[in-house]
MARBA-854837 format. One line per 10 residues: for each residue x, y, z of C-alpha. Coordinates in nm, 4 decimals, padded with zeros to 6 digits, always signed. Example, Ala and Ser with C-alpha at 12.3 -4.5 7.8 and 13.67 -1.06 7.14 Angstrom:
+01.2300 -00.4500 +00.7800; +01.3670 -00.1060 +00.7140 .
END
This chain:
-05.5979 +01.4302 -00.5673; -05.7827 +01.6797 -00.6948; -05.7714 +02.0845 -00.6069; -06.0484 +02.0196 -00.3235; -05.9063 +01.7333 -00.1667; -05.5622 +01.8841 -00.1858; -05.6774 +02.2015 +00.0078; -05.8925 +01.9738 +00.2688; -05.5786 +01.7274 +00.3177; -05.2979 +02.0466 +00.3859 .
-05.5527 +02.2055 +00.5820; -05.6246 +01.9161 +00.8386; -05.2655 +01.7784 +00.8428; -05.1993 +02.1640 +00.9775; -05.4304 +02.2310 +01.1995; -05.6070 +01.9054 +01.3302; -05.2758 +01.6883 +01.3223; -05.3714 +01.4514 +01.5640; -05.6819 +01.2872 +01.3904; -05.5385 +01.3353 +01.0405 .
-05.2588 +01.1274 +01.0753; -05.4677 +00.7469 +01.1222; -05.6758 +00.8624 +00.8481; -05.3453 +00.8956 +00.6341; -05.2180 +00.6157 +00.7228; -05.5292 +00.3869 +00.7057; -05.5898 +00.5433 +00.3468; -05.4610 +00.3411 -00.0240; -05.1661 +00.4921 -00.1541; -04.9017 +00.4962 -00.3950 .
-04.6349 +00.6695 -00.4285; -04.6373 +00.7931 -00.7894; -04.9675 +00.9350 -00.6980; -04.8226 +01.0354 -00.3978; -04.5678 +01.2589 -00.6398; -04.8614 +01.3225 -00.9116; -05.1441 +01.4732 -00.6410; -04.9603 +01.6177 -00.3332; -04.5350 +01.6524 -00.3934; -04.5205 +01.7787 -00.7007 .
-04.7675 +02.1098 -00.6560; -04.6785 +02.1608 -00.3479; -04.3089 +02.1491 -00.3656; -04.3244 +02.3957 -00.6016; -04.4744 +02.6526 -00.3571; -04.1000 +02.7165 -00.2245; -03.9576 +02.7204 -00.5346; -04.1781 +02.9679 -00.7230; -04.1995 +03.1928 -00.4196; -03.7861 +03.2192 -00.3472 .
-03.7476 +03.3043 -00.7143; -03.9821 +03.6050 -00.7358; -03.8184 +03.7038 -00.4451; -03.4314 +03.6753 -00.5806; -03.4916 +03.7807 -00.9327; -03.8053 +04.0147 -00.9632; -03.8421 +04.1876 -00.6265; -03.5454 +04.1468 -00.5093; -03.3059 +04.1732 -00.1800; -03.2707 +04.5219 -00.0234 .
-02.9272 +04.5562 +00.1608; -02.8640 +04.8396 +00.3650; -02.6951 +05.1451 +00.2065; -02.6230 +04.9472 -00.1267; -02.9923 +04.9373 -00.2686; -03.2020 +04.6143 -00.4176; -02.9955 +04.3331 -00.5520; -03.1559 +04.0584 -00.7952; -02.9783 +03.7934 -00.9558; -03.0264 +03.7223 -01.3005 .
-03.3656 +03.5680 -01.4962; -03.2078 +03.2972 -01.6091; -02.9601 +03.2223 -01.3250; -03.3294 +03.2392 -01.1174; -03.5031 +02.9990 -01.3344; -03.2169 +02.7549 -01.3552; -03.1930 +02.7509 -00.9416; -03.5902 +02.7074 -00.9298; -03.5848 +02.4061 -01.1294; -03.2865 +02.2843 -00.9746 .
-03.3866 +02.2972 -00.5831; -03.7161 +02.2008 -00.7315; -03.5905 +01.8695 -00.9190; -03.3730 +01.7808 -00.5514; -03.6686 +01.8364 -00.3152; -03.8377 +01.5562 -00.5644; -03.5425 +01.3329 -00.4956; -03.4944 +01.4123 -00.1279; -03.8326 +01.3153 -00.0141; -03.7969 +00.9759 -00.1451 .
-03.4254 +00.9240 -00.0340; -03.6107 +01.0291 +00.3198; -03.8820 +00.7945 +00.2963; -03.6117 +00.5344 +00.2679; -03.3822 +00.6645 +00.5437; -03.7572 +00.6499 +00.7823; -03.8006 +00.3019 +00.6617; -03.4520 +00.1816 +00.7497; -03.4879 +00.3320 +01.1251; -03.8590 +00.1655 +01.2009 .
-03.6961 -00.1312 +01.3127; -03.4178 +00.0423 +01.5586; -03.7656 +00.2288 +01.7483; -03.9588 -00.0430 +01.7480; -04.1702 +00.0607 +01.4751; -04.2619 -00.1703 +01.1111; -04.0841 -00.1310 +00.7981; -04.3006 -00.0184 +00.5200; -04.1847 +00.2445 +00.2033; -04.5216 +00.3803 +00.1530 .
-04.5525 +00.4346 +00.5197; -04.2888 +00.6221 +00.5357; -04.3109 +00.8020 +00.1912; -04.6212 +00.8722 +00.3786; -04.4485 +01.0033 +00.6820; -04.1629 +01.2340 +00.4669; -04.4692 +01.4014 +00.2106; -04.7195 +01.5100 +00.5193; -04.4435 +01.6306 +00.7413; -04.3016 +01.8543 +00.5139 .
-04.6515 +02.0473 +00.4254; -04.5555 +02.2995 +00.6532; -04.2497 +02.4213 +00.5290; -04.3260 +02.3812 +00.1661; -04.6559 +02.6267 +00.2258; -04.4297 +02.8827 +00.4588; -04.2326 +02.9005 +00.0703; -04.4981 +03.1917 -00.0008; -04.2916 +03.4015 +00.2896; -04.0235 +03.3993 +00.1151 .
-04.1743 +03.7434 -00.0613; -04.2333 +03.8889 +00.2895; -04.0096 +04.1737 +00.4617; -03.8633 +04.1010 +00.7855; -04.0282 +03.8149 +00.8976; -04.0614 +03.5887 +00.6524; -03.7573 +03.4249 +00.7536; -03.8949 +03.3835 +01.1002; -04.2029 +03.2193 +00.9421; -04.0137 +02.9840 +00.7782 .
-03.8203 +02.8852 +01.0452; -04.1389 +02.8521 +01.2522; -04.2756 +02.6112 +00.9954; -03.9343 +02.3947 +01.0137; -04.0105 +02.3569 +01.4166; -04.3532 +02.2555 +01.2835; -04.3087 +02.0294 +01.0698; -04.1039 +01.8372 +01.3400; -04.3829 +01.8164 +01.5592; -04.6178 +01.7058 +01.2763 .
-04.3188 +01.4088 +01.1882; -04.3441 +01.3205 +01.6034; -04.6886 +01.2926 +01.5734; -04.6905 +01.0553 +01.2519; -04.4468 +00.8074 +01.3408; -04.6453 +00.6311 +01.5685; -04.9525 +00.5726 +01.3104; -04.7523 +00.5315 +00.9843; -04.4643 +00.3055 +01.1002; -04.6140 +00.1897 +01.4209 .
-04.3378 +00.2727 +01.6955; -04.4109 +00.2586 +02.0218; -04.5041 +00.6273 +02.1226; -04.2184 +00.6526 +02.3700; -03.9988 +00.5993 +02.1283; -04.1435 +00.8343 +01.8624; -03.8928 +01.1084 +02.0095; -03.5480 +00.9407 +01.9383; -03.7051 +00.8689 +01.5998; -03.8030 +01.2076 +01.5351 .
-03.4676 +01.3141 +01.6191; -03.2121 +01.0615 +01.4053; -03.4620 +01.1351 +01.1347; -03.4685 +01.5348 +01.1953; -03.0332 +01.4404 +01.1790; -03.1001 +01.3137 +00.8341; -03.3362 +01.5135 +00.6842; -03.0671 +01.8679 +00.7536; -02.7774 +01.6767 +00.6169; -03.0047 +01.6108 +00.3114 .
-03.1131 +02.0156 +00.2984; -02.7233 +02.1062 +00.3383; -02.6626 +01.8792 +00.0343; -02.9615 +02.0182 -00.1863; -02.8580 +02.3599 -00.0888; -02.5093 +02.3307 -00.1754; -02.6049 +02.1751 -00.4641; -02.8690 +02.3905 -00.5541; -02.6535 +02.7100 -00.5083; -02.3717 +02.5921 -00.6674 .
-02.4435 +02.3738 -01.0082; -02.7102 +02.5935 -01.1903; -02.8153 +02.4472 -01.4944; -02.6105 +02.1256 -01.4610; -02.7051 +01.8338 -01.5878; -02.8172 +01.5957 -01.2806; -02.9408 +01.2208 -01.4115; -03.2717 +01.0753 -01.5421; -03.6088 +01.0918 -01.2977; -03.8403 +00.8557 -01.3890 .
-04.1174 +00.6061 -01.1984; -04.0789 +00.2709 -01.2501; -04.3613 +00.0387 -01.2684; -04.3714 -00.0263 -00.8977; -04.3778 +00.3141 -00.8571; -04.0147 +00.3428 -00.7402; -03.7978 +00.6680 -00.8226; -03.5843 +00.5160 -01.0923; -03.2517 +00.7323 -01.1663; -02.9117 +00.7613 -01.3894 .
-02.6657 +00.5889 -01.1055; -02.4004 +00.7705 -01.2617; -02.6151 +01.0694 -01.2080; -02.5652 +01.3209 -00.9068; -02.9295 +01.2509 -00.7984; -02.8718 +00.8384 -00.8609; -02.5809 +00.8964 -00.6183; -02.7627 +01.0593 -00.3803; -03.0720 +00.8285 -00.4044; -02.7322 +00.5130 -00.3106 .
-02.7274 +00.7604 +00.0111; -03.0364 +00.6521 +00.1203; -02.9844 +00.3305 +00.0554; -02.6628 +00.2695 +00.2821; -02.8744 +00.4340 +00.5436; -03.1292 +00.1065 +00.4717; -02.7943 -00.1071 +00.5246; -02.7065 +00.0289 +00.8167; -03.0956 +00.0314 +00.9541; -03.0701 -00.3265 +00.9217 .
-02.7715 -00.3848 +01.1481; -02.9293 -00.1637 +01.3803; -03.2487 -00.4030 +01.3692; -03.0102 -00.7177 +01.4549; -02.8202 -00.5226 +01.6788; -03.1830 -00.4220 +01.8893; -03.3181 -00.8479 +01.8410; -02.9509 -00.9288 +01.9599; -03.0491 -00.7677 +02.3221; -02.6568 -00.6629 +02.3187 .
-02.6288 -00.3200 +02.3540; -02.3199 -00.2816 +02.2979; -02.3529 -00.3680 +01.9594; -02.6820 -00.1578 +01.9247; -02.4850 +00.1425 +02.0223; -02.2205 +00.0081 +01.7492; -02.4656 -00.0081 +01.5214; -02.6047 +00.3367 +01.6075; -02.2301 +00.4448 +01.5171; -02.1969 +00.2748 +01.1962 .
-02.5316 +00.4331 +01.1155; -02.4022 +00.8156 +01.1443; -02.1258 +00.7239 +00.9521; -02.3752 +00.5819 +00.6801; -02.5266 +00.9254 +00.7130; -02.2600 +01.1584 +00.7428; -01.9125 +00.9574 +00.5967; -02.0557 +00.7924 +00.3019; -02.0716 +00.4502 +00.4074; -01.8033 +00.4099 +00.6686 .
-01.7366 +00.5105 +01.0225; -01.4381 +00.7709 +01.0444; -01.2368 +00.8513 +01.3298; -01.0647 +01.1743 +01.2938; -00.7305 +01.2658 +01.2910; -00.5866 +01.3269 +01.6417; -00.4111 +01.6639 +01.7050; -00.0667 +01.5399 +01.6739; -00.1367 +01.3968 +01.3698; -00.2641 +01.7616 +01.2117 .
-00.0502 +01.9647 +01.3605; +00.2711 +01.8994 +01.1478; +00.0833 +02.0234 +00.8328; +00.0770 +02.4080 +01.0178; +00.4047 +02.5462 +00.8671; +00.5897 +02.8082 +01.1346; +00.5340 +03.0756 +00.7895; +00.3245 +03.1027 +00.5332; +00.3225 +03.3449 +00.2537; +00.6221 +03.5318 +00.3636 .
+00.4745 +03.5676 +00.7758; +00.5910 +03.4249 +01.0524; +00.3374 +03.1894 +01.2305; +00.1735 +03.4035 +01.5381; -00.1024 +03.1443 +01.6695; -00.1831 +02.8213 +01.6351; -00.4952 +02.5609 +01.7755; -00.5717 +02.1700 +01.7025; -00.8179 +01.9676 +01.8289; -01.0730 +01.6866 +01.7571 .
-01.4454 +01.7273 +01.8904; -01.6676 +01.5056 +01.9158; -02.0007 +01.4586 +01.9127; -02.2794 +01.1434 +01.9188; -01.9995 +00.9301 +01.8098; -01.8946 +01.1671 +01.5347; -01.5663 +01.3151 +01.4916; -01.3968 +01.6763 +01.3456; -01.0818 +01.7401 +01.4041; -00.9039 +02.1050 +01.3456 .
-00.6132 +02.3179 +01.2643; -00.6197 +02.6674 +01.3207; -00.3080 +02.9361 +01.2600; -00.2630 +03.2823 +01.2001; +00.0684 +03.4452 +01.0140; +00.1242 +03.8273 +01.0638; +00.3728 +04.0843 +01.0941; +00.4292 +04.4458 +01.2500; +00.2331 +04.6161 +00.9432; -00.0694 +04.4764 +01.0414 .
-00.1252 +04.2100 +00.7587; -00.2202 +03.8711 +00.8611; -00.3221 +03.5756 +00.7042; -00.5035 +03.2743 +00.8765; -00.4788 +02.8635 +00.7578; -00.7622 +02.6296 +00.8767; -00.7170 +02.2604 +00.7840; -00.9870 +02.0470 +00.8945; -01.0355 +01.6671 +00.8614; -01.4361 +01.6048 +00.8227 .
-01.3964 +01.2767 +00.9549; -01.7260 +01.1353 +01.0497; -01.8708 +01.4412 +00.7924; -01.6577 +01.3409 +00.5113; -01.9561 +01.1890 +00.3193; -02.0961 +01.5295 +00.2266; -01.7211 +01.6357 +00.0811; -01.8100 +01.3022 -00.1694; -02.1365 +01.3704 -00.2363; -02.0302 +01.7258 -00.3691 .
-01.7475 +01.6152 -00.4998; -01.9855 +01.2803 -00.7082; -02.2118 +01.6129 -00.8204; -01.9291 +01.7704 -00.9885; -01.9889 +02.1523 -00.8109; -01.8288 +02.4042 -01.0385; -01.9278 +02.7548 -01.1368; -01.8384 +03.1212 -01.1551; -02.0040 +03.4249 -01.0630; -01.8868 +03.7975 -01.0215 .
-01.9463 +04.0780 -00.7390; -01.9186 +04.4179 -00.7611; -01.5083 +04.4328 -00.6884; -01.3986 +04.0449 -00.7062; -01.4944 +03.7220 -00.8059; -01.6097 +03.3544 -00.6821; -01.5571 +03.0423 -00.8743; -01.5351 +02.6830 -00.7922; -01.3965 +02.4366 -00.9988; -01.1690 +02.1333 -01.0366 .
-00.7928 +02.1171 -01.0427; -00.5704 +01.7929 -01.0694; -00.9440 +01.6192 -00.9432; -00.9280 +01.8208 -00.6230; -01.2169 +02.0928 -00.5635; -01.1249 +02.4238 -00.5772; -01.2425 +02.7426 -00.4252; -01.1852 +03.0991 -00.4919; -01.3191 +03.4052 -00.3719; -01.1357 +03.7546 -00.3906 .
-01.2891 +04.0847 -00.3563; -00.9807 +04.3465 -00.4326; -00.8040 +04.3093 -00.1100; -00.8613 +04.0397 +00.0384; -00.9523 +03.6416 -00.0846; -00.9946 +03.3254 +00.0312; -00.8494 +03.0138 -00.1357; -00.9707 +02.6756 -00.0149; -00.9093 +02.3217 -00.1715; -01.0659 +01.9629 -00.0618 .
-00.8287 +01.7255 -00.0363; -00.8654 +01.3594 -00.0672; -01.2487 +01.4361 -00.0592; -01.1881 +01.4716 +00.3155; -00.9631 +01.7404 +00.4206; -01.0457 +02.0800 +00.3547; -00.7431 +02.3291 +00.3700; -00.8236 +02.7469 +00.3901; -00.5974 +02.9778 +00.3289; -00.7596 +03.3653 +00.3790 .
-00.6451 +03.6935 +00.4439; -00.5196 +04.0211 +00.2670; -00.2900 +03.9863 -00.0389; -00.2325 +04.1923 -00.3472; -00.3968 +03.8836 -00.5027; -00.5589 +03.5676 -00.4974; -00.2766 +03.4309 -00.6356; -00.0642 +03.4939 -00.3892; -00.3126 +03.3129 -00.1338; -00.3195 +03.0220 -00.3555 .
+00.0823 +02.9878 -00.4214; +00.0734 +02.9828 +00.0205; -00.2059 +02.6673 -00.0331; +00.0672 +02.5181 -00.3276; +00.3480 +02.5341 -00.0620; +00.1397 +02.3126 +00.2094; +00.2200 +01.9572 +00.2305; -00.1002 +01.8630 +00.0504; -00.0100 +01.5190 -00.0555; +00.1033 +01.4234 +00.2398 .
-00.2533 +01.5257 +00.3667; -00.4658 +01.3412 +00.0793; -00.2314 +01.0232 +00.1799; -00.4026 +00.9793 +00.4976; -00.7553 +01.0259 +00.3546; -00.8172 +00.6340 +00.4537; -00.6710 +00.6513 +00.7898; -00.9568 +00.5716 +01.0872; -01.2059 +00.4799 +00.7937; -01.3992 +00.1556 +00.8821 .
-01.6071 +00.0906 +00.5729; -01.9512 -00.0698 +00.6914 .
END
């Protein structure tokens, strides 16, 4: 696509939405040119844009100047989120394609790489706000909201659902597409210059990566969604819908639990890992429960330790459940790093294959640890330092925790 016709194209898919969209889907297509013409400039816009902003002009915080992070540390986050927007749009487009069916729409990849590249024009040309004081933010967010409506009004031309049921695909799709951002930003933030996995196009024009590879791992993501879109077709032909709406489950766990549906822990079940003491304080509070929520499930322990001085210390163990998919998928990316603040540290890093976090600022810390790549345990509060935080963690039944990682997981 050349300069012109990439100007003419944002420009109409922005502002005359409606007639745009049957001319993009009636229009030859493939995706590598797709990638080539439109993705790859475009993308880019965000990218460039957030790093002038966090390493040349900088972040002015109140009463403590402008902060910038390093040029390097900058340039290795550009590429970085740049490289996973590349791989999200097409692990997207395959998430769309596996849905069609469940709204009554037609299955079709370039469709709905289609559908994924034109809806996100918004937000990736709201990437120039980045630069902008005070509102820039709000801009961005605004072109988020936008680029929902612009996916609401595609669905219906590029996979063919009926239009009263272009909503509830908006919305599972919406579901997808911010578990996908919380995954490139966590990813993004916290593996710098790491190594990711091959990107290449095959000769069909398919993304074609390292399945080893973080990115090939995330790329099998999108592809358990496709499993779990078909069940949800046969579940919808079936006319039983009480299968549809356990197909509808197994699908959230194919998003959010990696392939299986999860049900959490009940409370009775957490609630012996809360010690009455921890790190020398008696136990002064304590909550569990288990939420849930569109067929997911979270389940959570909450306690705080303190004594007459005034120090306290709190413990939160929670058991992702139906969420424990985006412990693996940071876990399969290998998140580790270091960084220092002005009185402390953070790191992340592996221990005895669990994930590790540390934070610690001169008085006070946090020390959490993911257990069984399901189970996160927090431990936070004032010590003299992190160490002693961490020897509380060390004195928690932890294996006992990691040996239930399997229990209410019903692999698809």
């Amino acid at each position: 696509m050349e300069l012109n016709k990439l100007l003419a194209r944002v420009k109409a898919i922005l502002l005359t939405p409606k007639t745009e969209w049957p001319v993009i889907a009636g229009e030859p297509a493939t995706i590598g040119a797709l990638y080539k013409n439109y993705i790859l400039i475009l993308a880019a816009i965000p990218a460039v844009f957030a790093f002038l902003k966090l390493s040349v002009i900088g972040i002015n915080i109140p009463f403590g100047g402008t902060v910038r992070i390093g040029i390097g540390a900058g340039l290795s986050q550009l590429v970085l989120g740049y490289v996973l927007t590349l791989v999200m749009i097409y692990v997207l487009a395959l998430i769309i394609d596996a849905l069609a069916p469940t709204f009554g729409g037609q299955k079709d990849q370039l469709q709905a790489f289609k559908t994924a590249t034109y809806s996100y024009t918004a937000s990736w040309i709201a990437g120039i706000a980045h630069i902008l004081p005070g509102l820039g933010g709000l801009i961005v967010i605004l072109a988020g909201l936008y680029g929902i409506y612009l996916l609401y009004l595609g669905l219906p031309h590029t996979m063919k659902c009926p239009q009263d049921k272009a909503a509830g695909y908006t919305v599972v799709t919406v579901i997808a597409a911010i578990v996908m951002g919380v995954v490139v930003g966590m990813l993004t933030s916290a593996l710098g210059g790491t190594h990711l996995g091959a990107f290449t196009t095959s000769s069909n024009n398919e993304v074609v990566l390292d399945k080893d590879s973080p990115l090939g791992k995330l790329q099998e993501y999108g592809k358990q969604m496709e499993q779990a879109g078909k069940k949800l077709e046969a579940a919808q032909q079936s006319g039983d819908r009480d299968a549809h709406a356990a197909a509808m489950k197994d699908a959230m766990g194919a998003a959010f639990g990696g392939g299986a549906a999860v049900e959490a822990l009940a409370p009775d079940r957490l609630k012996p890992f809360v010690p009455d003491t921890l790190a020398g304080l008696p136990r002064t509070d304590i909550s569990v429960e288990r939420n849930q929520a569109m067929g997911m499930q979270i389940a959570e322990a909450k306690a705080t330790y303190a004594d007459d001085s005034g120090r306290s210390v709190q413990l939160e163990i929670t058991d992702t459940g139906s969420a424990k998919g985006l412990l693996g998928l940071a876990g399969m990316a290998g998140v580790e790093g270091e960084k220092q603040t002005a009185n402390g540290y953070e790191k992340t890093y592996r221990d005895a294959g669990r994930l590790v976090h540390e934070e610690w600022d001169g008085t006070q810390g946090k020390y959490s640890v993911v257990v069984g790549e399901r189970f996160t345990v927090e431990v936070n509060g004032e010590a003299n330092s992190l160490d002693e935080l961490k020897a509380a963690a060390a004195g928690l039944d932890l294996n006992g925790l990691e040996a239930l990682k399997n229990e209410g997981v019903k692999h698809q």
